[in-house]
N, C-alpha and C positions, 0 to 999 in steps of 0.2 A: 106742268105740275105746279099745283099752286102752294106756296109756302106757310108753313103754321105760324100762325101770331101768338105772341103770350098771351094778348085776351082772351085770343080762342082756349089758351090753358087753365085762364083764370087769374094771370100774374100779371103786374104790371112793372115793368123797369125796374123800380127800385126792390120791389118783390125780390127777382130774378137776382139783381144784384148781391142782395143782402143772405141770401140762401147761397152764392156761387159762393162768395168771404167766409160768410161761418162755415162750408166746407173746406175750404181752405185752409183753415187756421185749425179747425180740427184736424187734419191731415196733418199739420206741419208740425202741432203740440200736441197729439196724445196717438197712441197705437192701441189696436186688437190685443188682447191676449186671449187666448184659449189655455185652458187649463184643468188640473182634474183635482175634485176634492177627495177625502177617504176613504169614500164608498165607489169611487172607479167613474161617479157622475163628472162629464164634462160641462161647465160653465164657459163664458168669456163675458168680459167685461172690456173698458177703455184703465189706458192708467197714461201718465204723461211720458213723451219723451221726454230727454234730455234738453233737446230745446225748448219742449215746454215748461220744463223745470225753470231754466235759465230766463223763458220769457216770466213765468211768473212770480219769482225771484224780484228781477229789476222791478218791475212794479213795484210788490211790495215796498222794496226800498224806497223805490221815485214817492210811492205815498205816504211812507212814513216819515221822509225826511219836509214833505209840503206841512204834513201836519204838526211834527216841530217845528218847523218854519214861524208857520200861522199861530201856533200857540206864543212863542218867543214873543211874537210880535205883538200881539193883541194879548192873550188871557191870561198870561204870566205877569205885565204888568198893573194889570186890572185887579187882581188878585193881592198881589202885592199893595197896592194901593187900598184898597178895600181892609183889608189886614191894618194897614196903619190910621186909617181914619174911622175906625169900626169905635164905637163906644159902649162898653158893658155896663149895666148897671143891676146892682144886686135887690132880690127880691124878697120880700116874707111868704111865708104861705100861702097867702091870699093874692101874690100877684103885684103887692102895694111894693113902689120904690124906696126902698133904704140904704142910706150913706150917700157917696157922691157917684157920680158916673166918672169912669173914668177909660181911656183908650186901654186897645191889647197890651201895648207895649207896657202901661203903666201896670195895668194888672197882673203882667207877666212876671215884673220885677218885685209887686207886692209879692206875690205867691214866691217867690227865690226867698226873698227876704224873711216871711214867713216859716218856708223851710229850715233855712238856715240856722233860724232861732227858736224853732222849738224846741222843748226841755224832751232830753231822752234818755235812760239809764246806761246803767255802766257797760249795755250791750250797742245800745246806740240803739233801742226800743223807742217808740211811743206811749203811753199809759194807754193806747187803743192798742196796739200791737202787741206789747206784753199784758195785758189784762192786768186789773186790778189791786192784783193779789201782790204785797210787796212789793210794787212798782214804786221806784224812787230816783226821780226827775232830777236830778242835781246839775247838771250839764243843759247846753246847748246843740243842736244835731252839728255844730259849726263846731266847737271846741273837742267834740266827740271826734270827727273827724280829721280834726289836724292831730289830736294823740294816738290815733292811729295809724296815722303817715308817719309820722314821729317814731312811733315804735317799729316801724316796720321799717324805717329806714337805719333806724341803729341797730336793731336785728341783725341787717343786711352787712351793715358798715361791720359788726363785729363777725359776724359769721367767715367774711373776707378778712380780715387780719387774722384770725385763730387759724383760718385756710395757711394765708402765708405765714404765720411763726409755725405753723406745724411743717411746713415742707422746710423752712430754713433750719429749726431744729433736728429734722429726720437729717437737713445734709450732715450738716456739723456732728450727729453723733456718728454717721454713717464713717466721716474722712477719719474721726480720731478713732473708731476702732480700726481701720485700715491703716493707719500710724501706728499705733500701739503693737499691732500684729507683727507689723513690719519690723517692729524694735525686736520683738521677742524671739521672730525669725531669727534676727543676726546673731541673738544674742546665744543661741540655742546650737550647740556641738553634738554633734553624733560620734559615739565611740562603738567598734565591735571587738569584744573581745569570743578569742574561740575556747571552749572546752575543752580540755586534752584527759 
């Protein structure tokens, strides 16, 4: 009796092989289920084992930790670098360059600066933010701010001492009426006289 060849099947070795593996691994990571939906129909589908879970798990992780890896390594510094040698320069409508160029960083600190020192009302508004109407800039967004840390901390500072005099004064009236009772106590004679 003569033996079947894969050619005679159509397959060749690596064919053969690559089909035994992926059943393989199919077997090892994912099960049958049968099951029934609402209407009483039976379905089945694959869903993973637990070692399939667990194999595609580690993956994930093996890949995610290469690609932090690789980014650390290469695109984070690139990035960073790019970021500090990058230079802005400001434009008019038309596209035409005006003022100086200047890096991120520098523009960064304009813009704080900026901020810092724009004129804002007694809310700590802008005249673009509060509109027009009675809007009066007399401050800084800088000194707008520290008088509000300022008040909020002596707020705070006083709300905390009114806290403690009021619990030191509740003791103190608490002891001398517990004194004074105690005086009146001793000082107090019970008499019974009977009716005849």
């Amino acid at each position: 009796m003569a033996g079947i060849e894969l050619t005679d099947l159509g397959l060749t070795t690596e064919q053969l092989r690559d089909l035994v593996v992926d059943r393989l691994i199919k077997q090892f990571t994912s099960q049958l289920v049968i099951d029934e939906d609402e209407d009483g129909s039976t379905y089945e589908g694959w869903t993973d084992t637990q070692f399939g879970k667990d194999i595609r798990k580690a993956v994930m992780t093996g890949v995610e930790a290469k690609v932090t890896e690789i980014a650390n390594e290469h695109i984070i510094p690139s990035v960073a670098e790019y970021i500090e040698e990058i230079t802005l320069q400001q434009t008019n409508a038309w596209g035409q360059a005006k003022g100086e160029p200047m890096t991120f960083i520098e523009y960064l600190v304009a813009r704080a600066h900026a901020f810092m020192t724009e004129k804002v009302d007694c809310t700590g508004k802008t005249k673009v933010e509060a509109g027009t109407y009675g809007w009066n800039g007399t401050q800084t967004r800088l000194t707008y701010m520290i008088d509000r840390h300022l008040q909020y901390s002596i707020a705070t500072a006083m709300g905390n001492a009114l806290q403690s005099a009021n619990a030191t004064l509740t003791e103190s009236i608490a002891e001398s009426c517990r004194m004074k009772l105690k005086e009146v106590a001793e000082t107090l004679t019970v008499t019974a006289k009977l009716k005849t």
